[in-house]
N, C-alpha and C positions, 0 to 999 in steps of 0.2 A: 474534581481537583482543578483550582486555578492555573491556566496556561501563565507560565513566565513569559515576557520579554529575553529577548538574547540580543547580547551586544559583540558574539565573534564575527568576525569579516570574512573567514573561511566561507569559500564557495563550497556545496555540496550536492554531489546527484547523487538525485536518488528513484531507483527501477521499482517501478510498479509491478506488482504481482497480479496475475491473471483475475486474482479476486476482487483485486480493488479496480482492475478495471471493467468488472462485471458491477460491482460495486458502487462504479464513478456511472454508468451508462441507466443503473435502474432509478440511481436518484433523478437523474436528467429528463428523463421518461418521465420519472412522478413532476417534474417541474413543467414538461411540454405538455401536459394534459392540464395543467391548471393556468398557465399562458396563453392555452390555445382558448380556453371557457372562456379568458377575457378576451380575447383578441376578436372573438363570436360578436362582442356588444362595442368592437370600434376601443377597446382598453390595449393600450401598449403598454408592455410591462418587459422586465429584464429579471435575470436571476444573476446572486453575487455574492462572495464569497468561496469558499472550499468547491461549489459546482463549478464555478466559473472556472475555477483557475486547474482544479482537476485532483489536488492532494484533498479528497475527502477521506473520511473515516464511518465507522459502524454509527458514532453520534452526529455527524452530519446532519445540518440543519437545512430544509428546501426553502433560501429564504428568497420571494417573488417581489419586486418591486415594482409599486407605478409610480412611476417621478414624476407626474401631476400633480396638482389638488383634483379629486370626480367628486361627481355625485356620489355617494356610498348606496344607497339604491342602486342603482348600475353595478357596481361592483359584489355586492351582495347577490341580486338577481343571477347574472351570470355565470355564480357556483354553484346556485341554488337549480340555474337550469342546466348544468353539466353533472345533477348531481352529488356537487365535492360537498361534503358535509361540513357544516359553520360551529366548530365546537364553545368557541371564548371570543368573544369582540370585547377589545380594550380600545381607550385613549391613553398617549403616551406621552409623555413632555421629557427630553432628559434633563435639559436645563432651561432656565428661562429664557436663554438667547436660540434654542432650537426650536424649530415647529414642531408643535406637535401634531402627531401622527396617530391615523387609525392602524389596529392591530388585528387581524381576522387569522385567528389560532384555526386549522382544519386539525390538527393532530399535535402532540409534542413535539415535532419536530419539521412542522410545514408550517409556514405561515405564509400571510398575503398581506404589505404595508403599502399603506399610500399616506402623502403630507394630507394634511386638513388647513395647513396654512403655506404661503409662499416659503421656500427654504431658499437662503441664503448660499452661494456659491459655495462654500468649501463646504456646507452639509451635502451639499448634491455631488460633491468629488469624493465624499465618502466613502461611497460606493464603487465607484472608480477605483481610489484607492484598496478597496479589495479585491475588487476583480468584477467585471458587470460584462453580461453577455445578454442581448436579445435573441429572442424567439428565430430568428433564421438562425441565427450564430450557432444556435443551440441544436438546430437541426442540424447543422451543416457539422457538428464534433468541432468549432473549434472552442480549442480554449486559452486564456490573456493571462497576461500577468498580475498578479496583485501582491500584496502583504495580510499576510496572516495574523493571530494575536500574539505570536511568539515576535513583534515588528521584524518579519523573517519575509524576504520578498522572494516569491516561487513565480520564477518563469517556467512557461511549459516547455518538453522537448519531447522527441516520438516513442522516447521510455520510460518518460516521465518526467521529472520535473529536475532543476538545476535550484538551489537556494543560497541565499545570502544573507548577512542582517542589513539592515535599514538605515541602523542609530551610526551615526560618521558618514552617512552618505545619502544624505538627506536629498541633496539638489538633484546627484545624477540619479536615484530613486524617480525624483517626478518626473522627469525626463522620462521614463520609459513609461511609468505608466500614463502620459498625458496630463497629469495635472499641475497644480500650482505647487510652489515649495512648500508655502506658506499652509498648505493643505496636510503636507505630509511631515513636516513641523510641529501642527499643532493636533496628529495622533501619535505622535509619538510623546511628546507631553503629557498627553493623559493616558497613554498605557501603561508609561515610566509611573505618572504617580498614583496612578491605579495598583500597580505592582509595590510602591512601598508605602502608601495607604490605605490600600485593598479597596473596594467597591461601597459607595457613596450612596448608593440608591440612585433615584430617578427625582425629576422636580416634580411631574403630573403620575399619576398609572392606577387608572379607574377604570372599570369591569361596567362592561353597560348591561342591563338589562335588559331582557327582551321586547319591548317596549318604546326602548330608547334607540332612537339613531343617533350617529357620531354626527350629525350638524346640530343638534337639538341637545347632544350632550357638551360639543364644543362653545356652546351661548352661556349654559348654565356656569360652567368652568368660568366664561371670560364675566359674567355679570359677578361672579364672587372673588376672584381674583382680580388683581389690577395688573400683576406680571404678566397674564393670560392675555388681558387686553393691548397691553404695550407693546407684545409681541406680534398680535392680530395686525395692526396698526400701522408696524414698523415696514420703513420701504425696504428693498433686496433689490 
């Protein structure tokens, strides 16, 4: 079921149950073991979303980011020597104006993302915008603010979280989480009309073969497309 947007301005806490904080600690665990593979081969990476910020759930996604462009040899290799099993390697474009991105599925609900092209500032506040913790952070329990897809902004507190909406309070929103307005503007735009035209698809999202690496599959993309190359191209 698609998560709504919510547009009340009501603050709400809400107490965490023993389960979800046993819950919130195993995911974190599964995110610091697959951090740590990378951080073995000189890979800094962050987790973000529902880990960061600490409301996760049973469908909780472990999503890993390297805010780079690597090598994907390097980042492959280092699962492959920590053992984390490599189930689905995708290319991903959402829109012609974003980078695309490699996608390393370990499980339905773990993934490992890194750009394959330069991302422009407010894709890399993205993530911010929901919540982004590194490797110490993540040791150390803490957890940040972000917004979730309900554009419901969860700060943390010692019982749990405190919540608000987003949509009317756009400025003082980036204000707290560090970013720009213009960031937090322009996901609230597309979840509003994501919610009343539901989900578009993606511009790229191709399954590479075993075979194929993501540089050698990002050439072929840009030799048959001209959007692929424009975007290659384009400064940030």
């Amino acid at each position: 079921m698609a998560v709504k947007p919510t547009k009340h301005a009501d603050f709400k806490e809400v107490v965490y149950s023993s389960a979800r904080w046993a819950l919130l600690n195993k995911l974190r665990s599964r995110a610091v073991e697959i951090m740590e593979a990378l951080e073995s081969f000189h890979l800094s990476s962050l987790v973000h979303g529902s880990i960061a910020r600490g409301d996760v759930k049973e469908d909780s996604d472990v999503d890993v980011f390297i805010p780079e462009v690597q090598n994907s040899f390097l980042v492959e290799t280092a699962l492959e020597k920590a053992k984390i099993p490599i189930n689905t390697r995708l290319v991903v474009q959402a829109t012609p104006a974003y980078a695309m991105k490699a996608h390393i599925e370990i499980d339905e609900l773990t993934i490992v993302t890194f750009p394959l092209m330069q991302m422009r500032r407010v894709e890399r506040e993205f993530y911010r915008f929901g919540g982004e913790v590194n490797l110490n952070q993540l040791k150390e329990g803490i957890r940040v603010a972000g917004v979730d897809k309900r554009l419901v902004l969860i700060e943390p507190t010692q019982r749990g979280h405190v919540e608000s909406s987003v949509v009317g309070r756009e400025e003082s929103v980036a204000k707290v989480l560090g970013v720009a307005a213009e960031t937090v503007l322009d996901r609230v735009r597309a979840l509003l009309k994501r919610d009343e035209v539901g989900r578009t698809g993606v511009f790229v999202k191709k399954e590479l073969s075993e075979d194929e690496t993501f540089e050698m599959t990002l050439k072929k993309l840009a030799d048959l497309n001209p959007a692929v190359r424009r975007r290659m191209k384009k400064k940030v």
